[in-house]
N, C-alpha and C positions, 0 to 999 in steps of 0.2 A: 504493500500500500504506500509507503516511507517514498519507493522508489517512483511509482506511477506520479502519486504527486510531485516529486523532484521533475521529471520527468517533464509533467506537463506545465508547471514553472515555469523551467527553462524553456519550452516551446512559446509561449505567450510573452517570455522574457523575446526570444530570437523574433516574433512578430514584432513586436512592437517597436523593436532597436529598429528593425529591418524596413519599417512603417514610416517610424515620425524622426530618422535621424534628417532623410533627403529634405523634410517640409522646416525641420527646423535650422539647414544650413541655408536654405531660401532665405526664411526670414532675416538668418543672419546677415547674409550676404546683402542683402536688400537694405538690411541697416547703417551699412560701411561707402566709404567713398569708395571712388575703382581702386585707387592704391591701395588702400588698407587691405581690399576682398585679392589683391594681388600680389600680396607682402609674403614671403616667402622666412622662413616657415610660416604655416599659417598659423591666425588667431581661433581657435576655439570659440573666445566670447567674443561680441561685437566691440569695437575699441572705438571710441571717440561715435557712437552712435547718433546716427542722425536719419531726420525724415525728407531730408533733400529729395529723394529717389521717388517715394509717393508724390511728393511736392510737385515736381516735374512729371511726372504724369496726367496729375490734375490737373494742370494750370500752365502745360510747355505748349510753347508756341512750333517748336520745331515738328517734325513728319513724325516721328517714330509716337511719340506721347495724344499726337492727334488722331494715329491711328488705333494705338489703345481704346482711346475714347468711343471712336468710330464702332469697332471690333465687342466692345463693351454694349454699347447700344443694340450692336446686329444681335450678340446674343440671349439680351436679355427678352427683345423684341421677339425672336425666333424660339426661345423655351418655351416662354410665358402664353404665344398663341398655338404654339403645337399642345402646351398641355392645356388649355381651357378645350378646344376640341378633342383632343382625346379621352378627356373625361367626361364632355357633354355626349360623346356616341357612346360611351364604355356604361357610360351609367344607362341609357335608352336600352343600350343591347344585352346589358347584363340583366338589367329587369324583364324585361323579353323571355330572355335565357331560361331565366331561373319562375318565373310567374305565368308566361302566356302558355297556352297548349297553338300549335301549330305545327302542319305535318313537316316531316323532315327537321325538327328542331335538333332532337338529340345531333342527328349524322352534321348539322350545320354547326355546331355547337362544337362540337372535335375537329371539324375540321377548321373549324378558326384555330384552336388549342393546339393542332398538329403543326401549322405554321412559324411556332413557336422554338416546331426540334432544326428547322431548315437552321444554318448561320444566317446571321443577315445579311454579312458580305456576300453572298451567292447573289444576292438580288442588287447589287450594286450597280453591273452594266443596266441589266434590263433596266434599272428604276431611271438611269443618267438616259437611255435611251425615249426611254416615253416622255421624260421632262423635255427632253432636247424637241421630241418632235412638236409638243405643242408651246414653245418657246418658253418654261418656266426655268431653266437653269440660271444660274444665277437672279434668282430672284427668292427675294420671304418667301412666295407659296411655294414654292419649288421644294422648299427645304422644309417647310411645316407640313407638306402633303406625308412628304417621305417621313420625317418623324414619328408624324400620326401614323402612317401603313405600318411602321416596323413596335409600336407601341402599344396598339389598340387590342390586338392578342392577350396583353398580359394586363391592361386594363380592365377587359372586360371580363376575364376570369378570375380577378379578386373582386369584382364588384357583383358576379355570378354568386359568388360564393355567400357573400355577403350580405347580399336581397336575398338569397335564400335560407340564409338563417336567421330573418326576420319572423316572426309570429304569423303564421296567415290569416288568423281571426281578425288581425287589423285592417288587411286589406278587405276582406270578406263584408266586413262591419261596414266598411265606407262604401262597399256597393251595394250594398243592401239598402243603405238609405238615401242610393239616388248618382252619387258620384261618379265621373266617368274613371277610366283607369288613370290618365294624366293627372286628374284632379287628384285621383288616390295617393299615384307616385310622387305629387307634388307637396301636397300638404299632412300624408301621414306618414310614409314611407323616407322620403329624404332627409328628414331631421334624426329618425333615426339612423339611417344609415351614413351619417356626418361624417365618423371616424371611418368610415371604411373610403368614403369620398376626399376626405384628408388627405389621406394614406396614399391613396390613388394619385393622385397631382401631385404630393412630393415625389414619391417613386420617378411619376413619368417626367416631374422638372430636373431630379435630380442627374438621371439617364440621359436628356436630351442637352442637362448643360456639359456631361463629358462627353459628346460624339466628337469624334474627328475627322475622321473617312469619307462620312458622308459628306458634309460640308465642305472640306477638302476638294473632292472632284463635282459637287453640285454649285459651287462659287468658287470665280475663277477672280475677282478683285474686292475690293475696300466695301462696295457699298452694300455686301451683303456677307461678309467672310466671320463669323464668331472669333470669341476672344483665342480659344483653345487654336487655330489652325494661325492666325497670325502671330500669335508668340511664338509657335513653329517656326515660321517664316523668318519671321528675325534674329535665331539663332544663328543662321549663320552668315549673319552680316557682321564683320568685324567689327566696324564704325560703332555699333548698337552697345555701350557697357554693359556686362553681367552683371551689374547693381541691378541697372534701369528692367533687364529683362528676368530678375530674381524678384522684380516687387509687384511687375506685372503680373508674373507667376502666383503670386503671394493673394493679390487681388483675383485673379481666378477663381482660386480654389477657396476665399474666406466665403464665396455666398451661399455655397454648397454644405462648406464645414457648418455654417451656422445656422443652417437649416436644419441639417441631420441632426444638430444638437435641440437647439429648440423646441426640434418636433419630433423628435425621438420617440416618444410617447403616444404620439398619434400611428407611427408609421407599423412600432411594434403591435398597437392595442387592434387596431387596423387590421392588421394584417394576421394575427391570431383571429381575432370574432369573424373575419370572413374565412377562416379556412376550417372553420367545426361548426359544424349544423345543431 
């Protein structure tokens, strides 16, 4: 027992080294001028710490910090309408799913759910090809059609699960006394299924704010390109300091981090109550 515990210690020890050392030389890095982040040997802690590097971000007049900005907007813009849609069909289709009788349900029901074993890179040409022919590449919808296609699988099977571990005497009660089904799903059914609808739009914001691939080959410049593929981009431009592209880094991943954490709660409680009937 002595050992299994040592054991599994040291594994959640080697996770965690292996996890939060790269996010915490970011920060550091992001904290330093270029010299200091360049000083040989290196500093461990940040020396002579400053917020220059954010500063410049926010408020630089030059390409690289405008493009941040720009890049910042594309994807906040690009999460936030791929996931209000993907939850607006997720929840229609999952109450469907889980409440309507209609033939062919079950067999249409798995095969949404089968789409889920393909990768999604398999669908990468075809998807670049159908946007191309109707001219959405490089454009928002282009890039929130595709999010939503590769989302809505896994949307509408925690929210399946989740309308269906609702009470049915409540839907039952509201038609009885006249209501239509929308009315039912509107005003008895959605409040309580809150956390499961929670749950659902972090999951799918959290997902669509780390795509790259996609966005990658679906935006080919500035005025639709997400943060994640332009700090790519700038890596290997020398001119660009590993301060300025440590803090961009930094800013990336804090709106994700502080989500997971704030809603932590929801995403777990969420995601349990829809998965046990």
């Amino acid at each position: 027992m002595k050992r299994r515990t040592g054991a599994r210690g040291f594994g959640v020890a080697a996770i965690l080294i292996w996890s939060l050392v790269p996010i915490y030389w970011a920060i550091k890095t992001s904290l330093q001028t270029e010299a200091d982040a360049r000083a040989k040997p290196a500093h461990y802690l940040p020396t002579n710490a400053t917020l220059d590097n954010y500063a410049t971000l926010l408020t630089g007049d030059s390409d690289v910090p405008a493009q941040i900005r720009q890049s910042a907007v594309n994807i906040v813009v690009e999460c936030g309408a791929a996931t209000i849609v993907t939850v607006l069909l997720a929840t229609l289709a999952g109450y469907a799913f889980a409440r309507m009788r209609f033939r062919g349900r079950n067999v249409l029901f798995y095969a949404v759910l089968a789409t889920m074993a393909f990768p999604a890179y398999t669908t990468l040409i075809p998807l670049y090809r159908i946007m191309s022919t109707f001219g959405l590449v490089n454009t928002y919808t282009g890039i929130v059609l595709v999010y939503v296609s590769g989302f809505l699988p896994l949307a509408t099977w925690i929210l399946h699960n989740y309308f269906a571990s609702l009470p049915v005497g409540i839907e039952e009660a509201g038609l009885v006394d006249g209501a239509r089904r929308l009315q039912v799903l509107w005003h008895l059914l959605l409040p309580l299924a809150r956390p499961g609808i929670i749950s659902t739009a972090l999951i799918t914001f959290l997902f669509a704010w780390g795509q790259f691939l996609f966005p990658l080959v679906l935006s080919s410049d500035l005025s639709t390109q997400p943060l994640t593929v332009v700090i790519a981009s700038l890596q290997g431009r020398h001119v660009v300091p590993s301060t300025l592209l440590n803090a961009a880094g930094v800013l990336a991943i804090i709106v994700p981090a502080l989500l997971a954490l704030a809603f932590n709660r929801y995403i777990v409680n969420g995601l349990l109550a829809g998965s046990t009937k």
